[in-house]
DOLUMLUM-125983 format. One line per 4 residues: for each residue x, y, z of N, C-alpha, C. Coordinates in steps of 0.1 Angstrom, whole numbers, plus 5000, padded with zeros to 4 digits. Example, Ala and Ser with C-alpha at 12.3 -4.5 7.8 and 13.67 -1.06 7.14 Angstrom:
REM residues 2
5132:4943:5078:5123:4955:5078:5132:4967:5078  5128:4978:5071:5137:4989:5071:5129:5000:5079;
END
This chain:
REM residues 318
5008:4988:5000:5000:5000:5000:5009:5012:5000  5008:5024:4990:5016:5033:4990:5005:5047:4988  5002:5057:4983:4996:5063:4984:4989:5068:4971  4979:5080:4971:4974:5086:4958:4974:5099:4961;
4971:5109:4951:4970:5122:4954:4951:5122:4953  4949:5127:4960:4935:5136:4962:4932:5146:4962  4940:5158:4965:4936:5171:4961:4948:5177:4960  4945:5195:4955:4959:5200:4954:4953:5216:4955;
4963:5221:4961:4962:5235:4961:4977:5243:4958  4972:5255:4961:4986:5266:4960:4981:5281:4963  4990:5288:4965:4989:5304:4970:5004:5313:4966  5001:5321:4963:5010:5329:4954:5011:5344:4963;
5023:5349:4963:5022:5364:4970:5019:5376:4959  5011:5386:4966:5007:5393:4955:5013:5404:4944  5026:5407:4945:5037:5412:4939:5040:5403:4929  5041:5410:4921:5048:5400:4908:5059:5415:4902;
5069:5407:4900:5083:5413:4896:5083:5408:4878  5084:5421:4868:5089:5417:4859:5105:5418:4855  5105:5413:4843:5118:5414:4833:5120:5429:4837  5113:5436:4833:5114:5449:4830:5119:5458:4842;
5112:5449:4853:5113:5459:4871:5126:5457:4871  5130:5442:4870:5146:5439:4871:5159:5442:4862  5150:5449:4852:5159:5458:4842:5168:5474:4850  5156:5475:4861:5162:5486:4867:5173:5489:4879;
5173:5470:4881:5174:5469:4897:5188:5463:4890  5192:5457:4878:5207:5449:4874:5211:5455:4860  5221:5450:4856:5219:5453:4840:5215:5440:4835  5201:5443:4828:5196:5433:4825:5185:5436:4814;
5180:5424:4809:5164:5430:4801:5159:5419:4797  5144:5421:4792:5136:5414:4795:5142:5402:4781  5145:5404:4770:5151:5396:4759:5162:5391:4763  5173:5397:4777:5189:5387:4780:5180:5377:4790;
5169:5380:4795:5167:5369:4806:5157:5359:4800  5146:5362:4790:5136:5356:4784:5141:5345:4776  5150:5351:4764:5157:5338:4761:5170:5326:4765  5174:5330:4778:5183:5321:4784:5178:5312:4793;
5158:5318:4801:5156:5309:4809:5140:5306:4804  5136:5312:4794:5121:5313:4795:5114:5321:4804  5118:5327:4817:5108:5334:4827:5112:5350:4826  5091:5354:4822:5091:5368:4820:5085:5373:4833;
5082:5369:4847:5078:5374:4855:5078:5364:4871  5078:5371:4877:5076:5359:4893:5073:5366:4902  5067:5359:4912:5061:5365:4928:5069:5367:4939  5070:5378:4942:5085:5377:4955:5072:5386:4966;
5075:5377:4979:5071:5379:4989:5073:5395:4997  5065:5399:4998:5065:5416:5003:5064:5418:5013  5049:5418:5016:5041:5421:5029:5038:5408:5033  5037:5396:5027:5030:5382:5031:5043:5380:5037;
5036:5371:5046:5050:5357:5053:5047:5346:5045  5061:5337:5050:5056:5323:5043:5046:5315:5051  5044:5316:5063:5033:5312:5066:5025:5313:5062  5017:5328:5061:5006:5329:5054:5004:5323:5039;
5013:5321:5032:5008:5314:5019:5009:5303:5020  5015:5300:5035:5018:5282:5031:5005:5277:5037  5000:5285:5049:4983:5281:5048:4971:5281:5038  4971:5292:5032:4969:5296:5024:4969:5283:5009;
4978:5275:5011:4980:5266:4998:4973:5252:5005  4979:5253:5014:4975:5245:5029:4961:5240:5025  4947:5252:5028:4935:5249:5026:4926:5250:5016  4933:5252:5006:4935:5248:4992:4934:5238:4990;
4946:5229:4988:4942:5215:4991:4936:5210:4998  4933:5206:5008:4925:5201:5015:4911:5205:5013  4907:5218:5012:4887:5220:4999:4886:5210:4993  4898:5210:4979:4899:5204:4968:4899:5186:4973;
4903:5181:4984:4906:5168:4985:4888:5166:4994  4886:5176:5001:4873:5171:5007:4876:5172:5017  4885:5166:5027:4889:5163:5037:4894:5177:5047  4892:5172:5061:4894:5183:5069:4906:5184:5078;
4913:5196:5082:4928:5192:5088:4929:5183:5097  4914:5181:5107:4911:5170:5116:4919:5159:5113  4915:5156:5100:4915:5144:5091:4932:5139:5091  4941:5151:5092:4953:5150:5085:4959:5138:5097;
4970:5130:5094:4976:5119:5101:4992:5124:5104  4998:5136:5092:5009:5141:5092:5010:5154:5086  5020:5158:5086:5023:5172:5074:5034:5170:5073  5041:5175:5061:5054:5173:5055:5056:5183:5043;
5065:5193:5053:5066:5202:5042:5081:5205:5038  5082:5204:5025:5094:5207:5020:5100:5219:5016  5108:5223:5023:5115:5238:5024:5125:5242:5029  5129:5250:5019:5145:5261:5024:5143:5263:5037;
5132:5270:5042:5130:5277:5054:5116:5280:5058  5112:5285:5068:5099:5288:5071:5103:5305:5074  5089:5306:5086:5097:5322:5085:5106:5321:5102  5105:5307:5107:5113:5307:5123:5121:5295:5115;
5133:5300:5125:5144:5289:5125:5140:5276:5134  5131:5281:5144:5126:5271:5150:5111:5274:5153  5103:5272:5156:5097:5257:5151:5096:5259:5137  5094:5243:5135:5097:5242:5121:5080:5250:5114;
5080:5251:5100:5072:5256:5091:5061:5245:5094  5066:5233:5092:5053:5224:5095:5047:5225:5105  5051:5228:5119:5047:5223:5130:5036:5242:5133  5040:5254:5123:5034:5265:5129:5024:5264:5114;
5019:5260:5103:5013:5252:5097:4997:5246:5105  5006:5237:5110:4997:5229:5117:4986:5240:5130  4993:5243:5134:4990:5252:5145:4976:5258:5136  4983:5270:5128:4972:5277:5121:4958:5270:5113;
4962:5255:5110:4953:5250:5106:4945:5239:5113  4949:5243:5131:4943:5236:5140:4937:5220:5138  4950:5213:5129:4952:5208:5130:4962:5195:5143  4960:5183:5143:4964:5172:5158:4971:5167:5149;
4984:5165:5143:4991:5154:5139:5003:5162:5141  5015:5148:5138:5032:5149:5137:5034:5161:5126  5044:5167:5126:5047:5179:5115:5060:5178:5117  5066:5180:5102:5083:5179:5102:5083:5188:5089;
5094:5193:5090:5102:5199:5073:5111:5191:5066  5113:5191:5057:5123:5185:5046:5132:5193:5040  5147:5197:5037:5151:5200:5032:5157:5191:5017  5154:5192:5008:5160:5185:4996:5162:5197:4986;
5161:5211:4991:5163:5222:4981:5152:5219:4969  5157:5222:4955:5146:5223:4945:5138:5204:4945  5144:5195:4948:5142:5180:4946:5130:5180:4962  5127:5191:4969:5121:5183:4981:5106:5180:4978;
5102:5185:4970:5087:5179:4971:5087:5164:4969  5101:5158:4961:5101:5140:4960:5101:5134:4973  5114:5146:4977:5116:5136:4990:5107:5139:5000  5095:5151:5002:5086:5147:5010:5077:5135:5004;
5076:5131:4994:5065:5123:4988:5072:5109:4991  5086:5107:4991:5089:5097:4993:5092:5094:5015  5090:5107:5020:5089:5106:5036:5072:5098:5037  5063:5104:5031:5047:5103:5030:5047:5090:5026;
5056:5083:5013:5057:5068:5011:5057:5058:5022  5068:5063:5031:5074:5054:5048:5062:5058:5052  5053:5065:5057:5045:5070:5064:5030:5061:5064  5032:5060:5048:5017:5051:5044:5026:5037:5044;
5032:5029:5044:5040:5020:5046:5039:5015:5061  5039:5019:5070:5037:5018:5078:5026:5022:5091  5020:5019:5076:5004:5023:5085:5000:5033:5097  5009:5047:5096:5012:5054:5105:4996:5068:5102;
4992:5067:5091:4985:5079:5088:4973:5070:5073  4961:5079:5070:4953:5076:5066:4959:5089:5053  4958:5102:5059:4960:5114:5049:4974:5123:5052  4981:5125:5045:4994:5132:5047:4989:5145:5036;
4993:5156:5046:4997:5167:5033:5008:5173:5035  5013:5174:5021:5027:5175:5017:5027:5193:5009  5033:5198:5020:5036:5212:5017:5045:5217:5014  5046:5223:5003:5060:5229:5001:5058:5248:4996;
5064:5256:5003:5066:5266:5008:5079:5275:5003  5080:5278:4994:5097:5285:4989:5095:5303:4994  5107:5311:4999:5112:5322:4999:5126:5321:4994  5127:5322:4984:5139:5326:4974:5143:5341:4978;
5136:5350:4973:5140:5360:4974:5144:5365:4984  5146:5355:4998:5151:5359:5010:5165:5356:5012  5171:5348:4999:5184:5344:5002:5196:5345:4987  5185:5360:4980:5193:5362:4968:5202:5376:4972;
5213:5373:4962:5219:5386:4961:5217:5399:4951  5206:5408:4950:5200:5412:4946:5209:5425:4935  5219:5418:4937:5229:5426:4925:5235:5417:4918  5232:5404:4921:5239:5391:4910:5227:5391:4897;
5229:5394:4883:5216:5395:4873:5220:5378:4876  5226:5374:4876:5230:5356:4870:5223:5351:4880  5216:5354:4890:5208:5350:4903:5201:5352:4908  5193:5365:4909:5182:5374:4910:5170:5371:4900;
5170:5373:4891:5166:5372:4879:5158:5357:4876  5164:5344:4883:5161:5331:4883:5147:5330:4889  5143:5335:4902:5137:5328:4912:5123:5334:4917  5117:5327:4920:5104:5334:4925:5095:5327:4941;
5087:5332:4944:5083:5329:4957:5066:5319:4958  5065:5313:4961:5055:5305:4959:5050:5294:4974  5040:5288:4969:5033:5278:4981:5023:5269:4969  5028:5255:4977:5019:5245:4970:5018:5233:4975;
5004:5225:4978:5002:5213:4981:4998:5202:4976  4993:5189:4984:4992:5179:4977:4984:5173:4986  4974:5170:4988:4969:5158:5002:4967:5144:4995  4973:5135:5002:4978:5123:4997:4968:5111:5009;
4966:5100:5001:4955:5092:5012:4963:5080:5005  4960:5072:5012:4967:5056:5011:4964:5056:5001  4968:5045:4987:4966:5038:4978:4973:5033:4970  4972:5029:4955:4979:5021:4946:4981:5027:4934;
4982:5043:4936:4987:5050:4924:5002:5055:4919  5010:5046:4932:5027:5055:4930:5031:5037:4922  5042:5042:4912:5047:5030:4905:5059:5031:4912  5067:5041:4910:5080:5042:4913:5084:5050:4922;
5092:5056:4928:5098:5067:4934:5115:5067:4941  5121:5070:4938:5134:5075:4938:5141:5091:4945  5151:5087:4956:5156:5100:4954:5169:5095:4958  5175:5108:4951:5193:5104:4951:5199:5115:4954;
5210:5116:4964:5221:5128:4966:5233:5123:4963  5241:5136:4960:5257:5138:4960:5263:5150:4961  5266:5148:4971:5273:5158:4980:5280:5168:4967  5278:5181:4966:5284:5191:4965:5279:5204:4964;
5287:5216:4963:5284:5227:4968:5282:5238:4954  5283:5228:4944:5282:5238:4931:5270:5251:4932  5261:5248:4941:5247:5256:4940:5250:5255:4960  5250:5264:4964:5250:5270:4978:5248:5283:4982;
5238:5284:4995:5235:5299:4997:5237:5302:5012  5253:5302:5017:5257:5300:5027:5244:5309:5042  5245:5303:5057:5241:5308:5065:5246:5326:5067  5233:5331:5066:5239:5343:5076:5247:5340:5088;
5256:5354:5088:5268:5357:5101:5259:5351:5114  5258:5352:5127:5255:5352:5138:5264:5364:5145  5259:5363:5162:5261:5373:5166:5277:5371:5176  5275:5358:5175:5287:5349:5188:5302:5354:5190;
5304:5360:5196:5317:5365:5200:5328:5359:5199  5329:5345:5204:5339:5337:5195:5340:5327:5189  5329:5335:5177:5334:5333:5159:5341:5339:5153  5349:5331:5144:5359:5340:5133:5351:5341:5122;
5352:5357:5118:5341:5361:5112:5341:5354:5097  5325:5351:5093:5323:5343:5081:5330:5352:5066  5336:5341:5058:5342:5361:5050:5335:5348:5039  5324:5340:5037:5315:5340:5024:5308:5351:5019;
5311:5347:5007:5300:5357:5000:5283:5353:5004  5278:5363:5005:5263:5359:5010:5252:5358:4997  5238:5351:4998:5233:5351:4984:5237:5335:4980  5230:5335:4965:5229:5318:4963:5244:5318:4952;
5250:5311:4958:5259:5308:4949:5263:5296:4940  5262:5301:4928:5258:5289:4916:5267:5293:4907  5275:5276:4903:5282:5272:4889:5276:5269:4877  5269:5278:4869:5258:5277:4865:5258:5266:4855;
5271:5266:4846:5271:5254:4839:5277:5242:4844  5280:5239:4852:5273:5228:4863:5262:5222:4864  5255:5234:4872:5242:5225:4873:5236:5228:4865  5237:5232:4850:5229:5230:4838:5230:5217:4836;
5242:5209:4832:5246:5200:4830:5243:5188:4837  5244:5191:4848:5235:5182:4860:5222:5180:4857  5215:5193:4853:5200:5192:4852:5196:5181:4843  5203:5184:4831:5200:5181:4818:5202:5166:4817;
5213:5161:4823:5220:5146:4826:5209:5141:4834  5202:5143:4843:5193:5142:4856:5178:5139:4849  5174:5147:4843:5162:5144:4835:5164:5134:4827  5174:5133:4814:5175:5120:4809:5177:5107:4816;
5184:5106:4822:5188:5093:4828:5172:5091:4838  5167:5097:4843:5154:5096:4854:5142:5088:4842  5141:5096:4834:5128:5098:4826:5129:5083:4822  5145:5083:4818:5145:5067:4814:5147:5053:4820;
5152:5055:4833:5151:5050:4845:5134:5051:4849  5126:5059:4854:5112:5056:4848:5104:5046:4844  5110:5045:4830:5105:5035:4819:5110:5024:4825  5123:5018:4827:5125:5007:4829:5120:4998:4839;
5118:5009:4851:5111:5006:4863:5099:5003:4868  5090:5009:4856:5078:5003:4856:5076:5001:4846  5081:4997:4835:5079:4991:4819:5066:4995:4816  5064:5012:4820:5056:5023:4811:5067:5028:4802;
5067:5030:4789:5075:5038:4777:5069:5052:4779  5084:5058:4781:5079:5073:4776:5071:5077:4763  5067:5068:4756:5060:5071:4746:5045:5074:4750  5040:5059:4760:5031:5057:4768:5023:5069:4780;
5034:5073:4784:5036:5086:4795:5025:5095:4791  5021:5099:4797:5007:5113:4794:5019:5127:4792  5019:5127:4807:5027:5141:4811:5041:5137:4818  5049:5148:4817:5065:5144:4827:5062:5162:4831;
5063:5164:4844:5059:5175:4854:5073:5176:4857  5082:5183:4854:5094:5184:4857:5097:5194:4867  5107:5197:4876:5112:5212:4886:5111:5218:4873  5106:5232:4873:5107:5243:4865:5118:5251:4870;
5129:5252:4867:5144:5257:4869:5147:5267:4858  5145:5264:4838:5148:5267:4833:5142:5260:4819  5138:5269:4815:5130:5263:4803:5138:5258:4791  5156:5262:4793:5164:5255:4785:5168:5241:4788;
5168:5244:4800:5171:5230:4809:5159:5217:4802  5145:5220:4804:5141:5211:4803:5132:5210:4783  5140:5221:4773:5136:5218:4761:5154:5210:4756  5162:5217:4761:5172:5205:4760:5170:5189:4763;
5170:5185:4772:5167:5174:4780:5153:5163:4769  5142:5178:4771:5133:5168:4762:5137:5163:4746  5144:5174:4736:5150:5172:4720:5160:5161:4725  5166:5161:4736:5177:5147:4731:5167:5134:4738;
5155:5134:4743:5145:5122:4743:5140:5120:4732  5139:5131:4722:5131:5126:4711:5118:5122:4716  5112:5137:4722:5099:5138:4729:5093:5147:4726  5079:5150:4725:5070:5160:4718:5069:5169:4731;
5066:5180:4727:5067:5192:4730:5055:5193:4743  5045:5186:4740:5033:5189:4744:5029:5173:4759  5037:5168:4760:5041:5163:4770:5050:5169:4779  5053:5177:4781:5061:5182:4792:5055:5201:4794;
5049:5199:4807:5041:5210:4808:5049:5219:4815  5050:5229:4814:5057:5243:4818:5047:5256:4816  5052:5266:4834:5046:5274:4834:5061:5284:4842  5071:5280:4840:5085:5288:4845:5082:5304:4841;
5074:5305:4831:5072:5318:4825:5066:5327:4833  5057:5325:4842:5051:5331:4853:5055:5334:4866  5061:5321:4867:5066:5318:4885:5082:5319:4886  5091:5318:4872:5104:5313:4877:5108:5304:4886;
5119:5300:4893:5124:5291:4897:5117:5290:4910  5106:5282:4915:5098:5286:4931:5108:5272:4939  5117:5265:4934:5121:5257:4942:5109:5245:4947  5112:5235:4957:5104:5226:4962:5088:5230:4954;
5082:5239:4956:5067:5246:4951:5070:5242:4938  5077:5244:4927:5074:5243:4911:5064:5230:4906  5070:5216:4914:5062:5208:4904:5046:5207:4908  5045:5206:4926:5032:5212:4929:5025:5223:4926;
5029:5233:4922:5020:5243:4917:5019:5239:4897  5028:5238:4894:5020:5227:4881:5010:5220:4885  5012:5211:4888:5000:5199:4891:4993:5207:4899  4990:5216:4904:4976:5225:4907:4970:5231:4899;
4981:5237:4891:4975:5241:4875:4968:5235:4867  4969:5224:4864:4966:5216:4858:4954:5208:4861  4958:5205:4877:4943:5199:4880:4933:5209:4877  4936:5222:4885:4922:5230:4884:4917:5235:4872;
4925:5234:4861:4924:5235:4844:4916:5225:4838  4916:5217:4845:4909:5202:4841:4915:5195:4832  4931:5198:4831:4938:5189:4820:4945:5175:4823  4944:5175:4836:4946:5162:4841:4931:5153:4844;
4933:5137:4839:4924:5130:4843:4929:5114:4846  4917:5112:4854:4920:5101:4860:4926:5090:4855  4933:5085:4855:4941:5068:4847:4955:5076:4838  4954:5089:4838:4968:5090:4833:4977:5087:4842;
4991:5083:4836:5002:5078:4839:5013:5095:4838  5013:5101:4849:5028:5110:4849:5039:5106:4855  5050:5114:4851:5063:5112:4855:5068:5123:4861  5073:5130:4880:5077:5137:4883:5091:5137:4884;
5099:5149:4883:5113:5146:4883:5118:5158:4886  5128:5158:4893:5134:5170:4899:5147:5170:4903  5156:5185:4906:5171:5182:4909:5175:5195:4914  5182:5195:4921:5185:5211:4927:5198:5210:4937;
5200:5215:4946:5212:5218:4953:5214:5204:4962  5227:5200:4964:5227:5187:4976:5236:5181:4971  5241:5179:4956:5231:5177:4943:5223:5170:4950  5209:5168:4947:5193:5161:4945:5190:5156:4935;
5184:5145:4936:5172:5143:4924:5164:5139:4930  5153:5134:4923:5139:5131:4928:5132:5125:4913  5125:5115:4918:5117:5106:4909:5103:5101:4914  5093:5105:4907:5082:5097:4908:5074:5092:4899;
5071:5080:4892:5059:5079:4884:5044:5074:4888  5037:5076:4885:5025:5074:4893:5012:5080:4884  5001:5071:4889:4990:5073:4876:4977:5085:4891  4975:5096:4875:4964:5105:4885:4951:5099:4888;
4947:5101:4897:4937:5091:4904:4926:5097:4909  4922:5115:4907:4912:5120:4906:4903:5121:4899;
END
């Protein structure tokens, strides 16, 4: 027994940053960033906390699933950060949503919505919970350097869920790390007297053609690993919901699959890079679009800092 999705939500902050705002703020413009990543705009958090959107996505899903936070057995939210270093995002979450169950965070960087889905796997595995919702919560813009164009420019702020109930919809699921620091956005200083002072650069620091490279390597090898693991053919595949990182990243990746265009859904254009949030706020899109139906067969896949990856295939079951 492993699990299904039943409902999905998401919450967005109400600022949206263009190409053009960010023309003023770097040297930059909306044609150097449009055609190297695909994203003409994204939501950076102002006046909202992450809290508030992460409830906000929180009871979203859960409308959409039926079910009430009573109901919930766990929460598992995948994230850079909440807005406290302590307690975790899940556990003040919960609080707000006066919800009774366990609450933990995940860090897996942009790959964490797998690895909460694969925490939520152990969880229904062990007959610990009936419904898990799996939250993922990004503030990017809290850890950029707002004069790097090569990094500013990428990312956006977002909230998005999943409420998941036992069943027999996951085929596969995978996640893999390897240690390295190509993509890092060191801790702020502290105040401790005897520390020798941090002399990192602060802000996300990224080898960009690195983890292009990584990306692109990460998608092929997954998509195809996929296939072999549950002897569905990418041909077969409905949809592949990929991390939205970079819309080169994932039209590269798809031309050397010798994959149609129209299988791999992207909305990077709107949101930019939301981290852990990107593939669940697709699959919110989509569900509430009505473009997803029941008995298709997708493929999630993702990769971000840790290095990460993340794999799931699984048939939608609403």
């Amino acid at each position: 027994m492993s699990f299904r999705i039943i409902g999905t939500g998401s919450a967005l902050p109400a600022c949206r940053i263009t190409n053009d705002d960010l023309s003023n703020l770097v040297d930059t413009s909306d044609e150097w960033i449009t055609t190297r990543t695909g994203i003409r705009e994204r939501p950076i958090l102002t006046t909202e906390s992450v809290t508030e959107i992460a409830v906000a996505a929180a009871r979203n899903a859960l409308e959409n699933s039926g079910i009430s936070p009573a109901d919930l057995g766990y929460i598992v939210c995948p994230t850079l950060g909440g807005d406290y270093m302590t307690p975790s995002l899940a556990c003040v979450v919960q609080m707000e949503l006066q919800a009774n169950c366990p609450a933990v965070d995940v860090n897996g960087a942009c790959s964490g919505f797998l690895y909460a889905l694969d925490v939520a796997d152990g969880i229904f595995a062990r007959g610990k919970a009936r419904y898990v919702l799996v939250l993922a919560a990004e503030r990017l813009s809290r850890i950029l350097d707002w004069s790097d164009r090569s990094t500013c420019v990428l990312f956006g702020d977002a909230a998005a869920a999943v409420v998941l109930e036992a069943g027999d919809a996951l085929h596969y699921l995978e996640v893999t790390a390897r240690g390295n620091l190509c993509l890092a956005s060191p801790l702020a200083p502290g105040s401790c007297p005897y520390t020798e002072p941090d002399t990192r650069k602060p802000g996300l620091l990224m080898k960009n053609r690195e983890v292009y490279a990584f990306a692109v390597n990460t998608i092929s090898s997954s998509l195809k690993k996929a296939a072999e693991e549950t002897g569905i053919s990418m041909e077969e595949t409905d949809y592949f919901f990929l991390h939205q990182a970079n819309l080169r990243i994932i039209e590269t990746a798809r031309k050397k699959l010798g994959l149609p265009e129209e299988k791999f859904p992207v909305n990077i254009q709107k949101y930019g890079n939301t981290s852990s949030a990107s593939i669940p706020l697709l699959l919110d899109e989509w569900n509430r679009a009505g473009k997803l139906k029941k008995g298709q067969h997708l493929v999630l896949c993702a990769f971000g800092a840790g290095l990460t990856t993340g794999l799931a295939a699984l048939d939608w079951d609403i």
